[in-house]
N, C-alpha and C positions, 0 to 999 in steps of 0.2 A: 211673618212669624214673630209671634211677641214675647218674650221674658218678663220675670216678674219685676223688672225694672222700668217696665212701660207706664207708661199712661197714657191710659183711654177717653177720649172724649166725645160726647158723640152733637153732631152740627144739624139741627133741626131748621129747615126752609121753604120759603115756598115753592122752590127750585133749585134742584140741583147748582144751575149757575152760577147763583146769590151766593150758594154755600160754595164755591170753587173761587169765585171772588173773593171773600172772606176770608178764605183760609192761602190765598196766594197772598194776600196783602198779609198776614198772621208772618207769612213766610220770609217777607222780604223785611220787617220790623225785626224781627226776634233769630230769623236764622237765615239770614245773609243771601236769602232768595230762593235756596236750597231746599229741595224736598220731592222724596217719591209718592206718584202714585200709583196706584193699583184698586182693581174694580172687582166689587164682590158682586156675586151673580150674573157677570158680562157689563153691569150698567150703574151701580152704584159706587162713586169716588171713595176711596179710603186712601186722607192725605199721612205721609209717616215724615216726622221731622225728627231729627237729629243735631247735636253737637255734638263732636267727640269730647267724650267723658263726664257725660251727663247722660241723663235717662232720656229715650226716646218717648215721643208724642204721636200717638195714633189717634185722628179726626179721622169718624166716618159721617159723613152727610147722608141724610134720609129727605131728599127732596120732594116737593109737595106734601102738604101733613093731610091731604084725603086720602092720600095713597097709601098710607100704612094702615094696617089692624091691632101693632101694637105699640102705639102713641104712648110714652108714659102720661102717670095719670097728670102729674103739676103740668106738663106743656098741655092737656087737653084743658085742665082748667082756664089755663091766659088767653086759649083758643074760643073758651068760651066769651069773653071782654073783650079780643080782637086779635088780629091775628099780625104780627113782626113779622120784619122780615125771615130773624135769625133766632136761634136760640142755642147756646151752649148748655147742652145738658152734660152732668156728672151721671153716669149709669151704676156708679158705685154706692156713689150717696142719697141716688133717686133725689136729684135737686139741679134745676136751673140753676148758672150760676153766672151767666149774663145773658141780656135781650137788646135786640140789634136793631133798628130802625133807619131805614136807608133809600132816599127820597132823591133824582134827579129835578124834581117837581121847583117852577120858581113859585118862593115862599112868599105869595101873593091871597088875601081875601082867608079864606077860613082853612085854606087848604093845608097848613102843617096842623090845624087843631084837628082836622078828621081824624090824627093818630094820637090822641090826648087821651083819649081809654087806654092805651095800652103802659102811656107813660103812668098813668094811674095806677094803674093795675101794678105795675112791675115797683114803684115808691111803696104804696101798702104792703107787697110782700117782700120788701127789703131785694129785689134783686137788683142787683146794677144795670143799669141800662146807659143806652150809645146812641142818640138820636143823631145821624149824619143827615143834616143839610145843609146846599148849595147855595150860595150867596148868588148863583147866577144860572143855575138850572142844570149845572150840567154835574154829572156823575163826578165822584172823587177819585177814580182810579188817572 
């Protein structure tokens, strides 16, 4: 249940995971580790973060972007240059307003430039972007 003191955000992924990831790590930075979830249609995560005496934060993840029909249009566009792992869209403002890029991969031979489109992509249109990689291959969590 949300009031008009919420905010909404909604967490675009290749996979739900990535987006549960994401927003655990969101949790343990900014709110102390803390946070409900709850699953709209039996299977879709909707993370709710809280401080007392602040406005609450509802993330809902929409994992895999083939699986939806209604893609906003700006993440269809990025999707068309390549595809992040994350995107934080605003459903208010109809605007990404960061892209997430997140590689266990060792950064060896051309292999961090195969996601060079999407850093492209995200610099031209002023979004912020996060490219996480590993000095030694292995995931950040």
């Amino acid at each position: 249940m949300s009031s008009l003191s919420d905010r909404t955000i909604e967490v675009w992924t290749d996979s739900f995971k990535e987006g549960e990831w994401f927003l655990q790590n969101l949790a343990l930075k900014y709110y102390h580790g803390k946070y409900e979830i709850s699953f709209e249609h039996n299977f879709q995560p909707i993370f709710h973060f809280a401080i007392e005496g602040e406005r609450r934060l509802i993330a809902e993840i929409y994992g895999d972007y083939a699986s939806w029909v209604d893609v906003p249009p700006s993440i269809k566009k990025i999707l068309d240059y390549g595809k992040a792992d994350i995107f934080v869209y605003d459903p208010i403002k109809h605007k990404v307003i960061l892209s997430v890029e997140e590689t266990a991969a060792v950064p060896t031979g051309n292999q961090s430039l195969q996601r060079l489109e999407r850093v492209w992509f995200a610099a031209k249109n002023k979004i912020p972007f996060v490219y996480l990689i590993s000095e030694y291959g292995l995931h950040t969590r």
